[in-house]
Residue, then its C-alpha position, 0 to 999 in steps of 0.5 A: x694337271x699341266x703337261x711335264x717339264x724341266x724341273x730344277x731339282x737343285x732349286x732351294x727354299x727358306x722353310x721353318x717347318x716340315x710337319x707330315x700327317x696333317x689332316x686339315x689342310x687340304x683333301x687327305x692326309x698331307x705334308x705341310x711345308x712352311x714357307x719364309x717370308x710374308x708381304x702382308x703383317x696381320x696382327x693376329x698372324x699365327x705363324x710370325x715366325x715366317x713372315x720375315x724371309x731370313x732366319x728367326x732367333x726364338x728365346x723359350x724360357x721355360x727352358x732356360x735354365x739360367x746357366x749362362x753358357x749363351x753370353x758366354x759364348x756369343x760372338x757379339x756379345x749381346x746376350x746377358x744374364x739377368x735376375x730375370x733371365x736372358x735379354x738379349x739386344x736383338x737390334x745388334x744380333x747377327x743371327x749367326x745360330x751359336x747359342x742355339x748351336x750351345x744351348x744344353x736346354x734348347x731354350x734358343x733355337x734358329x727358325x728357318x732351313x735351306x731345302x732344295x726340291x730335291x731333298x723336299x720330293x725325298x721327303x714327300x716320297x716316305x709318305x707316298x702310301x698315305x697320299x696313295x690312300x687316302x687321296x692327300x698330298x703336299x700343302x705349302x703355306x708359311x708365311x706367303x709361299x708364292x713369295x719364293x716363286x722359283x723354288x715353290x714353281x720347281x717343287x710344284x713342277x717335281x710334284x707334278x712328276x712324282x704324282x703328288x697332290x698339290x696345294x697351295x695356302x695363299x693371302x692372295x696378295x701375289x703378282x698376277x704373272x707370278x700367280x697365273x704362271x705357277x696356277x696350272x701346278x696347283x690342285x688346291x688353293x687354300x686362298x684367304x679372305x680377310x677383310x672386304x673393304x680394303x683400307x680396313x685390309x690396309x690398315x689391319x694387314x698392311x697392305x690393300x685387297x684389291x690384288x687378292x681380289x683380282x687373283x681369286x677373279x682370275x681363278x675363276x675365270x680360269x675355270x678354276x673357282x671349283x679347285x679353291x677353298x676359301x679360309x676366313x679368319x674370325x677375329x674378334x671386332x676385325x673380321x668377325x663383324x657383320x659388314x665384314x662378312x656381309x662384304x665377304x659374302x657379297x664379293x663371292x657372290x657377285x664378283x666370283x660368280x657363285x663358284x667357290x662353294x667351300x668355306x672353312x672359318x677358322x677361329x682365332x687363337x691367340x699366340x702373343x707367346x710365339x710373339x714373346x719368344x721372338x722378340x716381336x710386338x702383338x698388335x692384337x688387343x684381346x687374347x679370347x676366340x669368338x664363342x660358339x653362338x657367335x661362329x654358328x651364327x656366321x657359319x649359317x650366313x654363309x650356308x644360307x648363301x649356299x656355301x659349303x661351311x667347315x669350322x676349322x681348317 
């Protein structure tokens, strides 16, 4: 908890997605807001539809149903219908949302909102009872939600004034001033590790560890390490090796000094769908999880170590 301050009620954020009644994201039943807008690009994101900051076009084919109302009336022209269905020239594409605005099946749609606080705590507010009982709140992910840090400061200041349970999904790759200014406002931090070695990082994410390190070592010397929940992705021949999670191990351990005891592994899913509908690349080379033996196996490295250890978020 911080003590209450001005709040810019007016202060408005790019989201993708409001989804209430999530239970693993964070202590009771919760509301997620997702945010736009990412500095790291995983192959293996889930949510690539919130890594650029601006809007997103998403094509569902099984939707379409080939009627051509979209070439019609695109602006720019950069819609065809073909035998195989719509292509659509994305280099020239302006975004401006008309087939999406047109389309009678909903085959394309815009991804991407402008909220302000206000309008967010609105919303919060309808499910105060089931935050009131069973101990939950507001999560915010995305995407990177400290990339929006004025409008994720304000919402997190306003939730700090109604009462709502605060936390905070992050890949830890955020200035420190930023992170250590927003830090009082947040109950939770949902912090991701993961890969240990930080060309490994690079070369996987695009970008180096070493400021995500510093900031779960600044959570901790804060007096925070008991307020994160550490979130390991298990992917395939990347993150699931043994040095990897050795390495994981080994940092939180040592550089963390034993006080993060809660470990949640999520195992991948594949998503080259989602990759599809937007128009983007998948970098992942296989599409299956890790099997079961495999992640229990995991699972009991950690306990061993004396985490606390949930499969899933």
């Amino acid at each position: 908890m911080t003590e209450k301050g001005f709040v810019d009620w007016d202060a408005q954020g790019t989201v993708f997605d409001v989804q209430r009644f999530a239970v693993h994201d964070g202590p009771g039943i919760r509301t997620l807001v997702f945010m736009k807008g990412c500095p790291l690009s995983c192959w293996w994101c889930q949510n690539p539809e919130g890594i650029s900051t601006s809007k997103d076009l998403m094509h569902f084919e099984f939707r379409c149903m080939k009627c051509g109302t979209c070439q019609e009336i695109c602006p720019q022209h950069v819609l065809q219908l073909t035998g195989n269905g719509v292509a659509i020239d994305r280099t020239q594409c302006t975004l401006c949302g008309v087939c999406a605005h047109y389309c009678p099946t909903t085959a394309w749609q815009m991804v991407g909102f402008t909220l302000t606080v206000k309008e967010l705590i609105a919303e919060l507010e309808k499910d105060r009872l089931y935050y009131d009982q069973s101990g939950g709140g507001v999560t915010f992910t995305g995407g990177e939600p400290f990339m929006q840090a004025h409008f994720l400061e304000q919402a997190l200041k306003a939730c700090k004034e109604m009462g709502i349970h605060t936390a905070v999904e992050t890949s830890g790759f955020v200035p420190s001033k930023v992170f250590s200014r927003l830090a009082p406002f947040v109950d939770v931090f949902l912090f991701d590790q993961k890969l240990a070695d930080s060309q490994q990082h690079a070369y996987f994410t695009g970008v180096p560890n070493e400021p995500i390190k510093e900031n779960l070592k600044m959570l901790a010397n804060m007096g925070r390490a008991g307020d994160v929940i550490i979130r390991i992705p298990l992917i395939p021949n990347i993150t699931d090796t043994p040095q990897n999670i050795e390495g994981i191990i080994s940092f939180l351990k040592n550089e963390v000094r034993d006080h993060v005891n809660r470990v949640d592994l999520l195992p991948f899913h594949d998503v080259a769908e989602k990759y599809v509908r937007l128009g983007k690349t998948y970098k992942m080379p296989t599409h299956e999880p890790p099997n079961t033996a495999h992640i229990e196996h995991i699972k009991t490295l950690f306990e061993n170590s004396g985490f606390t250890v949930k499969v899933g978020g």
